[in-house]
N, C-alpha and C positions, 0 to 999 in steps of 0.2 A: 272710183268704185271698182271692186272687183268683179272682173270677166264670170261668166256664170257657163259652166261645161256641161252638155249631157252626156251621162256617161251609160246610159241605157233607155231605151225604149220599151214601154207594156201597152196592150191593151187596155186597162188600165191606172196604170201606174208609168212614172217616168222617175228615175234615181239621177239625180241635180249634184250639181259641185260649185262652191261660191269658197273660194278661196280653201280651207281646209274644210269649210264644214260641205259635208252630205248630207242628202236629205230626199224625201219623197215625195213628188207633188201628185197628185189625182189629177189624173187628164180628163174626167168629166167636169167642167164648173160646175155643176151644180153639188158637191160637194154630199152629205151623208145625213140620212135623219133616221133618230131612234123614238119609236112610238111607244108610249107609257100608255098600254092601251087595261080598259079596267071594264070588265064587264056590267053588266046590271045586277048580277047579284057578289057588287063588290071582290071580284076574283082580279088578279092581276096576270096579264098572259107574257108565257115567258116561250123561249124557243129554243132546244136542244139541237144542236148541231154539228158533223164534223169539221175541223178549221185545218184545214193542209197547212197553213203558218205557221199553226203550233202541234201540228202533227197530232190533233186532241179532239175530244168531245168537247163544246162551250155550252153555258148555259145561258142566254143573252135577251133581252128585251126583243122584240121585233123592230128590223132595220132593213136598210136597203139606199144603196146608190138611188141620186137625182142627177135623172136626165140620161140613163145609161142605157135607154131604149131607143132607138133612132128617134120613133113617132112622139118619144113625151120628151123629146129635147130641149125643149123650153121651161119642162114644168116648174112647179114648183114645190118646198119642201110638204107641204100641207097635201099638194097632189100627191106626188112619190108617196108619203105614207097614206093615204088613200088605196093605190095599188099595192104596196108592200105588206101593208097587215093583209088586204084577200088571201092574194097569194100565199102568206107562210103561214099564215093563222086560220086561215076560213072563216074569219069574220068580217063583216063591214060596220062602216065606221055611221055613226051619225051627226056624229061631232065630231070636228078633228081640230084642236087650238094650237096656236104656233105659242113654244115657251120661252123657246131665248136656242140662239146659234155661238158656238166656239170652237176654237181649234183645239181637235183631240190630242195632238202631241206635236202641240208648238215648236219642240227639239228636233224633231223627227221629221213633220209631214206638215204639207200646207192643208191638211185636209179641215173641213167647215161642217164639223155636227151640228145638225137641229135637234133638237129637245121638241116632240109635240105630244097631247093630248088628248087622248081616244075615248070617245064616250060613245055610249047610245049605239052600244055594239049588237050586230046580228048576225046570228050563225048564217053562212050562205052553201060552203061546204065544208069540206074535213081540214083543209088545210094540205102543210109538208112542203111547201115552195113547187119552184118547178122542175125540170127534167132534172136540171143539176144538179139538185140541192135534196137534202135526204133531213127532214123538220119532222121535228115532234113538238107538239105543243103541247104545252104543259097551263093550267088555269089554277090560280094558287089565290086563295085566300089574301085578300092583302094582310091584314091584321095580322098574320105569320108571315107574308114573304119573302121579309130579310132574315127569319133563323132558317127557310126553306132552302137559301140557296147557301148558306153558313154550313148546314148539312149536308148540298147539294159539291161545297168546296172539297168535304173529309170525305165523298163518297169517289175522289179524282177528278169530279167536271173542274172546268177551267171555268171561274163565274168571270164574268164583263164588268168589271167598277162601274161602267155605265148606270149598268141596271141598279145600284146603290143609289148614287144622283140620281135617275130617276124616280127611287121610293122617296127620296128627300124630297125632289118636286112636286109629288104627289101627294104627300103629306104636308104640305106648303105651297099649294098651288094657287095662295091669294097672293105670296110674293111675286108670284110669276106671272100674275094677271088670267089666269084661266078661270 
C-alpha cells in the first residue's frame, strides 16, 4: 500500500498525497449538508455570497459544515442544517428530512455532502450568516427556479450545480423518500 504524506495543514482543510495523487480531506468528520429549504408559499430559498475560492459572487442553496462548532461536535447532518438555514436564511425549519449523503468530488476531496429537506419554514429573523459571512437571501418561486439562476449564471454569479440536484430532488422527493 502506498505511504500517505501531509503535505499541509488547515483549520479546515488538510492537502494528502498517496502516491501521485493529491487530494483534500476536511478535518471536521462530520462532513457538509445542503438544505433544499422550500417555503409555505412554495418559494425555494437560495443564498448569495462571496466565495474567496473563486474570487466571486455564488449563488448556492443554504449550506454549512457538520460539527464545525466546538459545542455541536457530535451533531448531526439534520442538526447542522437546523442551525445553518437560522443562521443564513432567518428561517426555521419545521421539518427537516435527511435525502441521501455523497462525496462532492470523489477526485478531489474526501468531503461527505448531505442532501436534506426543509419544510414548515418560519421567518425568525432577516437572516445574512454570521460576523463572517456577507448572505443575501434570495426566496424564488420554485416553478421558475432553475431559469432564475440560468439568468442568475449570464448575470456573472457563479451558480452551485448542487442547487440543480437539489431542484431534481425536489421535484422527485418520492424517490428520495421525503
Amino acid at each position: 500500500m502506498t505511504e500517505t504524506e501531509t503535505l499541509c495543514n488547515g483549520k479546515w482543510l488538510r492537502l494528502m498525497k498517496r502516491g501521485r495523487w493529491e487530494y483534500a480531506e476536511r478535518t471536521n468528520p462530520g462532513g457538509g449538508v445542503i438544505i433544499i429549504a422550500v417555503t409555505n408559499d412554495d418559494n425555494v430559498l437560495f443564498v448569495e455570497q462571496p466565495r474567496p475560492a473563486i474570487d466571486g459572487m455564488t449563488i448556492e442553496m443554504p449550506a454549512g459544515l457538520v460539527g464545525d462548532v466546538a459545542t455541536h461536535a457530535n451533531e448531526s447532518a439534520v442538526d447542522a442544517a437546523h442551525r445553518e438555514l437560522i443562521e443564513e436564511t432567518g428561517y426555521r425549519a419545521g421539518r427537516i428530512d435527511f435525502l441521501m449523503a455523497g462525496p462532492t468530488s470523489p477526485g478531489m476531496s474526501n468531503e461527505i455532502l448531505a442532501f436534506v429537506l426543509a419544510r414548515d419554514l418560519e421567518r425568525v429573523h432577516a437572516g445574512g450568516g454570521d460576523d463572517t459571512e456577507e448572505i443575501v437571501v434570495h426566496e424564488v418561486p420554485r416553478r421558475t427556479a432553475a431559469n432564475w439562476l440560468i439568468a442568475k449564471m449570464g448575470e456573472g454569479y457563479a451558480i452551485d450545480p448542487k442547487s440543480f440536484a437539489g431542484l431534481y430532488m425536489l421535484e422527485n422527493e418520492a424517490i428520495f423518500g421525503a
